[in-house]
BALUMMI-684096 format. One line per 5 residues: their letters; for each residue x, z, y of N, C-alpha, C. Coordinates in steps of 0.1 Angstrom, whole numbers, plus 2048, in hexadecimal, padded with zeros to 3 digits. Layout:
% residues N
a	X,Z,Y,X,Z,Y,X,Z,Y ~ ... .
***
This chain:
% residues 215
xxxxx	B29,829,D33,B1F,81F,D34,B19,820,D42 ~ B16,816,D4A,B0D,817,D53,B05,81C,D57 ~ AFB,81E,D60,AEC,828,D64,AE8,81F,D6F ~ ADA,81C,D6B,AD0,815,D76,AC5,81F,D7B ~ AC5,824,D85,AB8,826,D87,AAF,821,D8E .
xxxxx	A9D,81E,D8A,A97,81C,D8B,A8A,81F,D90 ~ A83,823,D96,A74,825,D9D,A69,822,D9B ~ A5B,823,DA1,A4D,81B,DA2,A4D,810,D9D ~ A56,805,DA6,A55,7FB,DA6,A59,7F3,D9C ~ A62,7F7,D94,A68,7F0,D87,A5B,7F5,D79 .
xxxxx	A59,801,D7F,A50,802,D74,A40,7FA,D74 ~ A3C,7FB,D80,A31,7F0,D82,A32,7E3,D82 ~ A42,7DD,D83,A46,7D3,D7F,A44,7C9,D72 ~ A47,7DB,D6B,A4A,7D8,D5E,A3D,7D8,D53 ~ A33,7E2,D59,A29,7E6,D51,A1B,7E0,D57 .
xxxxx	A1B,7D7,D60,A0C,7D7,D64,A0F,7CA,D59 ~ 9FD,7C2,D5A,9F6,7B9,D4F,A03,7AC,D55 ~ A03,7A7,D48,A0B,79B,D45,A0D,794,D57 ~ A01,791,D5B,9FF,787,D64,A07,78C,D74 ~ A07,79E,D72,A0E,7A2,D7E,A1D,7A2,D7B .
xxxxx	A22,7A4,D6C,A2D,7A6,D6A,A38,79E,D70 ~ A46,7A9,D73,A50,7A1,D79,A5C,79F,D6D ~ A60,78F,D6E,A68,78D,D62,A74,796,D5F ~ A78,798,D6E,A86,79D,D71,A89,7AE,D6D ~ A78,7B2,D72,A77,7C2,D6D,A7C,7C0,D61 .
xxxxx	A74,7B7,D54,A72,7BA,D4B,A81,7B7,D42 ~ A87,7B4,D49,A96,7AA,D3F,A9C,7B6,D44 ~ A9A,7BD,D4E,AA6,7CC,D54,AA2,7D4,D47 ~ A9A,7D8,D45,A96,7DD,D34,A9C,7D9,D2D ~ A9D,7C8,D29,A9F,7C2,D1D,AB2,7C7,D1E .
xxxxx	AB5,7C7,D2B,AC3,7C4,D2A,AC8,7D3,D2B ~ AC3,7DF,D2B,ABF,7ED,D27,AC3,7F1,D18 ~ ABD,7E6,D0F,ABB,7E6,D01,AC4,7E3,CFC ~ AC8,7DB,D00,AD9,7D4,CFB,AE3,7DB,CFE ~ AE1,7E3,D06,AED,7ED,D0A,AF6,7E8,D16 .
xxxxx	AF2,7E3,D1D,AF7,7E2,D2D,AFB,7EF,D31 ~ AEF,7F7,D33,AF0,802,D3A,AE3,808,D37 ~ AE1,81C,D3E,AD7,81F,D39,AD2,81D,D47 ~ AC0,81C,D45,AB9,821,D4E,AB0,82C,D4F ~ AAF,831,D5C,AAB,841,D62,AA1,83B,D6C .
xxxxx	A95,849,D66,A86,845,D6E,A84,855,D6F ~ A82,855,D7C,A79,864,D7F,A6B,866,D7A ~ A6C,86E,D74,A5B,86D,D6E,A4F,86B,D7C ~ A53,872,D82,A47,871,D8C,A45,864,D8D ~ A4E,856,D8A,A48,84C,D90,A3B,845,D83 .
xxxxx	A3C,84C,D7F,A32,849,D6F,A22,849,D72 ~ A20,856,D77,A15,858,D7E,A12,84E,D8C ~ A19,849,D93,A17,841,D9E,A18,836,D9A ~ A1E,832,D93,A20,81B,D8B,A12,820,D83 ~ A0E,82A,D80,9FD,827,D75,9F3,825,D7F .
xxxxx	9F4,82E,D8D,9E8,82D,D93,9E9,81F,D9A ~ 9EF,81E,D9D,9F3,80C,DA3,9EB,804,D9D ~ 9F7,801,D92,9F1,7F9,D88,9E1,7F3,D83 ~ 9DB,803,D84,9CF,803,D7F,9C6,801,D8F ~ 9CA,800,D95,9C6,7FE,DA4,9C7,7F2,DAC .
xxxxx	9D2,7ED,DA7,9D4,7DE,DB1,9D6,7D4,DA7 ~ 9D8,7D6,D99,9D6,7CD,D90,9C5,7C5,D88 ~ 9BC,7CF,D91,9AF,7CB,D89,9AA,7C0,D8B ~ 9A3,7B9,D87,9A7,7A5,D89,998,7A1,D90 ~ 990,7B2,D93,981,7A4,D94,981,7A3,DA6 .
xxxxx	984,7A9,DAC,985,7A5,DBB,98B,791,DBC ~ 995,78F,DB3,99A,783,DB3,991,777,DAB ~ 98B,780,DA3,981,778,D99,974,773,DA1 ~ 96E,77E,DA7,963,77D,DAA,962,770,DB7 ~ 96E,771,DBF,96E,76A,DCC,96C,760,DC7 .
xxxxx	973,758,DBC,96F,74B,DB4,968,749,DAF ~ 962,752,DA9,952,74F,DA6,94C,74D,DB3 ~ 94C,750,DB9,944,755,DC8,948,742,DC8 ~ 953,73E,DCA,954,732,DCF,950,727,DC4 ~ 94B,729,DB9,946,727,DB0,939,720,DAE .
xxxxx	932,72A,DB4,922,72A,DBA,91C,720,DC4 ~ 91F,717,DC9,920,70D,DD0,92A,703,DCD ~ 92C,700,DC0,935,6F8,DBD,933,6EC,DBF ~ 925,6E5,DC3,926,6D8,DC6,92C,6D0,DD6 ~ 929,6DA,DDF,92E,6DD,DE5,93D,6DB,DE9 .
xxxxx	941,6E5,DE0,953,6E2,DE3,954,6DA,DD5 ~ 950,6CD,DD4,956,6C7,DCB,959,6C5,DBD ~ 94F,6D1,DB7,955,6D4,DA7,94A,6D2,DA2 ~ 94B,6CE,D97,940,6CB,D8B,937,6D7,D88 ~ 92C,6D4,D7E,926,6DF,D79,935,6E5,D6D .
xxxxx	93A,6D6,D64,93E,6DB,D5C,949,6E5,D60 ~ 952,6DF,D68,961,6E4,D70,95C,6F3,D73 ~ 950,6F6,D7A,94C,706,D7C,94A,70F,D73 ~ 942,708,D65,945,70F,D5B,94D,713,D4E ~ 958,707,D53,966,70C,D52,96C,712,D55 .
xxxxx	970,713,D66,974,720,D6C,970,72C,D68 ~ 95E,72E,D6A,95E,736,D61,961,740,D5A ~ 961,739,D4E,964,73C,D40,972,740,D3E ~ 97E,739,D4C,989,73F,D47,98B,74C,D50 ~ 984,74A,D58,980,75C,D62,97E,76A,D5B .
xxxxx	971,763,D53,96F,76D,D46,978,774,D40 ~ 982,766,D38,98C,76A,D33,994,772,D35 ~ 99D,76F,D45,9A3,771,D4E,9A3,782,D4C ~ 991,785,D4E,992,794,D52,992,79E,D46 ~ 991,797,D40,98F,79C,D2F,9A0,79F,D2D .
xxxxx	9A9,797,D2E,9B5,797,D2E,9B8,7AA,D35 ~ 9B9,7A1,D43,9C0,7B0,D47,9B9,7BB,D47 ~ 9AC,7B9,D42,9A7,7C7,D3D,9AB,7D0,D31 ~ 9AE,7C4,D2A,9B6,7C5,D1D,9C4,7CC,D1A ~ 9CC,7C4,D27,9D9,7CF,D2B,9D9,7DC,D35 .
xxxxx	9CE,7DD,D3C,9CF,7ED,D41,9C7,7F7,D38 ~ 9C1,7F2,D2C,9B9,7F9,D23,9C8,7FE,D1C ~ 9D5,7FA,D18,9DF,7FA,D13,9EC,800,D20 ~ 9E4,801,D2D,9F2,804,D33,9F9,813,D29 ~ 9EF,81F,D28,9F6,828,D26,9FE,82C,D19 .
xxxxx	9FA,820,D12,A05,81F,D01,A12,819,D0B ~ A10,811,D12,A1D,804,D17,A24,815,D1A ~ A20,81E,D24,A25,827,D29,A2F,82F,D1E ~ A27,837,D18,A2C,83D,D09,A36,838,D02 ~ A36,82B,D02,A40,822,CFB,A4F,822,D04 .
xxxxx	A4D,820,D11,A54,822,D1B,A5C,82F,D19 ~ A58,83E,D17,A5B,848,D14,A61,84A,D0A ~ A5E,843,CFF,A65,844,CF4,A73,83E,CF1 ~ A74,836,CFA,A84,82C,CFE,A90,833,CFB ~ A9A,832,CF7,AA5,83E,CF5,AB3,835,D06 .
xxxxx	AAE,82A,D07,AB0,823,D0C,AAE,824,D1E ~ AA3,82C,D1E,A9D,831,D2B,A99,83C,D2C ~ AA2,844,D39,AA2,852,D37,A97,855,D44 ~ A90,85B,D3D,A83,862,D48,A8A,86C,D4C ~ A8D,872,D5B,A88,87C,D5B,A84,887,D66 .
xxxxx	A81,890,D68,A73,896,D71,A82,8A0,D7C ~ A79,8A6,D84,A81,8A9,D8F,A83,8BB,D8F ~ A90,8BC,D94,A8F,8CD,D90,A93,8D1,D9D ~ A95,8DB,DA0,A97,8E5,DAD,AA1,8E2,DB5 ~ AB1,8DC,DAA,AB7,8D4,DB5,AB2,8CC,DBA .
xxxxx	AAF,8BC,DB5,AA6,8B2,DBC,A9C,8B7,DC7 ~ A95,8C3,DC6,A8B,8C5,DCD,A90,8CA,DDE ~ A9C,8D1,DDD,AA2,8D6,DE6,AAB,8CC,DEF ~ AB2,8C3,DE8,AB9,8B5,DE9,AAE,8B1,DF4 ~ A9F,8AE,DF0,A9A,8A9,DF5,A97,8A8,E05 .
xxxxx	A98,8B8,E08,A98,8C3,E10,A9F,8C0,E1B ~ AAC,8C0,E12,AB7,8C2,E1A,ABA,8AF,E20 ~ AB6,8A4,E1B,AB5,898,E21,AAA,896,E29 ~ AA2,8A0,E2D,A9B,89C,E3A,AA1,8A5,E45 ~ AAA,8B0,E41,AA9,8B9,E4C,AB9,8AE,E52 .
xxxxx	ABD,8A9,E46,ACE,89C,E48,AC4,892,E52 ~ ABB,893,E56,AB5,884,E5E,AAD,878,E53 ~ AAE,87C,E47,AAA,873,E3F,A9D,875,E3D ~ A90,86E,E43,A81,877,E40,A7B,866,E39 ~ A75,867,E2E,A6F,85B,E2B,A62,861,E24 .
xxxxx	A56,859,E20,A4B,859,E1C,A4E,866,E10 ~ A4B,873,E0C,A4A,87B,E04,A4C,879,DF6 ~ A46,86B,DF1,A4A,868,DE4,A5A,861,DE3 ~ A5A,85B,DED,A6C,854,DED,A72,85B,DF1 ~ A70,870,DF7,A77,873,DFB,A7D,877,DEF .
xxxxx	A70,87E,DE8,A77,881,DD7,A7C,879,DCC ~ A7E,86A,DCD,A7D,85F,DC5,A8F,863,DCA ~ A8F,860,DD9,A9E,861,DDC,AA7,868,DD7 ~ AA3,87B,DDA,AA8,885,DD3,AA8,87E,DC4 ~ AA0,880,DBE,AA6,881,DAF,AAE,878,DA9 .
xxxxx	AB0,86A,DB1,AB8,862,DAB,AC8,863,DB2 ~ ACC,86C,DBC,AD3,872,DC4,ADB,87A,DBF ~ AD3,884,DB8,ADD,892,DB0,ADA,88D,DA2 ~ AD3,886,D9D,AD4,87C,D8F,AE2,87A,D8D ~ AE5,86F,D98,AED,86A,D99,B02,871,D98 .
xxxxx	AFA,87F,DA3,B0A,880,DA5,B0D,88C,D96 ~ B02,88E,D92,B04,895,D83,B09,88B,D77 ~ B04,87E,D7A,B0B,87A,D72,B1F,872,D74 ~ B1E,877,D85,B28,874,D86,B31,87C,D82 ~ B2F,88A,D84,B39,893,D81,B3B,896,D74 .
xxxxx	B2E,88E,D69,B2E,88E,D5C,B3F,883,D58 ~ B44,87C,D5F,B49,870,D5D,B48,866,D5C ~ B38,860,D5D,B31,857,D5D,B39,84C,D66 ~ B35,83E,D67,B36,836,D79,B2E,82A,D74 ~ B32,823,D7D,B23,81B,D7D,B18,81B,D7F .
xxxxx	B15,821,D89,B08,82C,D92,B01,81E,D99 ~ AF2,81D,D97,AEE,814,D9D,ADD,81D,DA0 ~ AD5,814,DA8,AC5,813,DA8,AC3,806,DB1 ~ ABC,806,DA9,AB5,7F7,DAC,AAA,7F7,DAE ~ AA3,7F3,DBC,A9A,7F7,DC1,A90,7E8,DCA .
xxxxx	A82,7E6,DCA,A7E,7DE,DD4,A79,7E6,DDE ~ A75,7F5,DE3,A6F,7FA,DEB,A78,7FA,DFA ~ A73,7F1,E06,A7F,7F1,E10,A83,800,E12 ~ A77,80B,E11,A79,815,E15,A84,81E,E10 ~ A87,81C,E02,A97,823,DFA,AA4,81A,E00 .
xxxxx	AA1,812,E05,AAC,803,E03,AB8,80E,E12 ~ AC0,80B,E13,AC7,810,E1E,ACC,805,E22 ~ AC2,7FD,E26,AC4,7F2,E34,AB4,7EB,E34 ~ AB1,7EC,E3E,AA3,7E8,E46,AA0,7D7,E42 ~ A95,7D5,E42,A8F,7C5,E3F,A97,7BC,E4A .
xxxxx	A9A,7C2,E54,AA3,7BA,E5C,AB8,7B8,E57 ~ AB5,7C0,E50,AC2,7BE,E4A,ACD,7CA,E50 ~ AC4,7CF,E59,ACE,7DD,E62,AD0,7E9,E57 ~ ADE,7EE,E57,AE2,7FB,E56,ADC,808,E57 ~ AD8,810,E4A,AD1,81D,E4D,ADE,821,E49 .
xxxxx	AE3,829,E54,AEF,834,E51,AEF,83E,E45 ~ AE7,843,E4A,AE4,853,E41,AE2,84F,E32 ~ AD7,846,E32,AD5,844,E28,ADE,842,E1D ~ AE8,838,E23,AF2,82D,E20,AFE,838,E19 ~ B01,840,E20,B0A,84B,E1E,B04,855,E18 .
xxxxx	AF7,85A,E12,AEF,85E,E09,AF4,85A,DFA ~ AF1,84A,DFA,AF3,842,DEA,B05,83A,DEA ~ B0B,83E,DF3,B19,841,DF7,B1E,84D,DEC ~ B1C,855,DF6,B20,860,DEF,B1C,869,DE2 ~ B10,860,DD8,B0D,865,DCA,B14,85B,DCA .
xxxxx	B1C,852,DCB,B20,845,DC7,B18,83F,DBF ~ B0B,836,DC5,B00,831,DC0,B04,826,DC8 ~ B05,818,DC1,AFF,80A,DC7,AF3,80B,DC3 ~ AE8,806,DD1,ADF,7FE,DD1,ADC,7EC,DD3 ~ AD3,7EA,DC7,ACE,7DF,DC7,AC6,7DF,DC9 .
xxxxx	ABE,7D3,DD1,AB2,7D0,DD9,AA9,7C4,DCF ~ AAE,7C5,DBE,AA5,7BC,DB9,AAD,7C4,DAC ~ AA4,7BA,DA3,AA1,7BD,D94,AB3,7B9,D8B ~ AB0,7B0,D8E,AC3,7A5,D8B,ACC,7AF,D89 ~ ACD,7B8,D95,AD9,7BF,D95,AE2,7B7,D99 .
xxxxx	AE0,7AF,DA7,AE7,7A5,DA8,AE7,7A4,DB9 ~ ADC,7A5,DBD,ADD,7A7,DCC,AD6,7B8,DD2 ~ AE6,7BE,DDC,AF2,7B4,DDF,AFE,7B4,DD4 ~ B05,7AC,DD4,B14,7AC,DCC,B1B,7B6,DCA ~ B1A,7BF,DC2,B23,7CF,DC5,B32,7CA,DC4 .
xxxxx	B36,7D6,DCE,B42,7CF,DD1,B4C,7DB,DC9 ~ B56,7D1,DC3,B5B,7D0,DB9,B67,7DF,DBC ~ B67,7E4,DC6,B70,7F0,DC5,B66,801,DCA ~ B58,7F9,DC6,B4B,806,DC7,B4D,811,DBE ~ B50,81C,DC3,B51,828,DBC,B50,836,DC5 .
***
């Protein structure tokens, strides 16, 4: 069977309030379930998609500015009634995603309990891996240096298991091995080369095209 792995980003994808959710995260799951393939999450990224979430997902900075434009409604045009309709669905609004980060940490649990999605946490090889890809030239932000490692020796463990079909699928430019400009990171490239990992740069599993004699 296949192996995806996955990061921060899929999981905040996947788990913040309805309104942040990405559809594409959430069908990589759905298509998890069915048996495509399994997916692999480093625990550490569990701790990091919660603080997010619970950080850039809170709704009243967005609420408030409309009220704020609210308060002079005759002004810009809007009724008494129209204002205290907006309002009332603001209210709502915040009641909502209060409602789903009051529930992020069941969404989590549930996540864990997947037989479908394999968590799991970093050991002494990964840690050393780590090590040894900055002293290779490879130096990135501390959390993607260890996000890299573990999905690296993840990877070539399960190659030597017999496994193939080695992927991660990733939106962070910073894991991607090629720059927003579209240029070539060597090292990197020959990093997810050599665990024989394709990278994808979206949810799909679709871009780019793996090419058909990847192994």
């Amino acid at each position: 069977m296949p192996h995806v792995f996955v990061e921060t980003n899929w999981l905040f994808d996947y788990a913040a309030p309805a309104h942040n959710q990405v559809p594409e995260a959430v069908e990589l799951l759905e298509r998890s379930k069915r048996g495509e393939f399994t997916l692999h999450l480093p625990n550490l990224c569990i701790g990091e998609a919660r603080q997010a979430i619970r950080t850039k997902c809170q709704p009243r900075r967005e609420a408030e500015a409309i009220r704020r434009f609210l308060t002079d409604h005759a002004a810009a045009g809007i009724t008494a009634v129209e204002a205290e309709s907006t309002r009332t669905i603001l209210d709502k609004y915040e009641r909502s995603i209060k409602d789903d980060l009051d529930q992020l940490d069941d969404r989590l649990n549930e996540l864990a309990m997947l037989d479908h999605l394999h968590i799991f946490g970093l050991d002494d090889e990964m840690l050393a891996r780590s090590t040894a890809l900055i002293l290779g030239g490879i130096t990135l932000k501390p959390f993607d240096q260890s996000i890299l490692a573990a999905v690296l020796v993840s990877s070539e463990r399960l190659w030597h298991a017999g496994e193939r079909g080695l992927s991660f699928c990733d939106t962070d430019t910073d894991l991607l091995p090629w720059a927003k400009d579209g240029t070539d990171k060597p090292n990197l490239r020959a990093s997810y080369n050599n665990a024989h990992v394709w990278v994808y740069s979206d949810f799909t599993l679709t871009r780019p095209t793996r090419r058909q004699n990847f192994e």
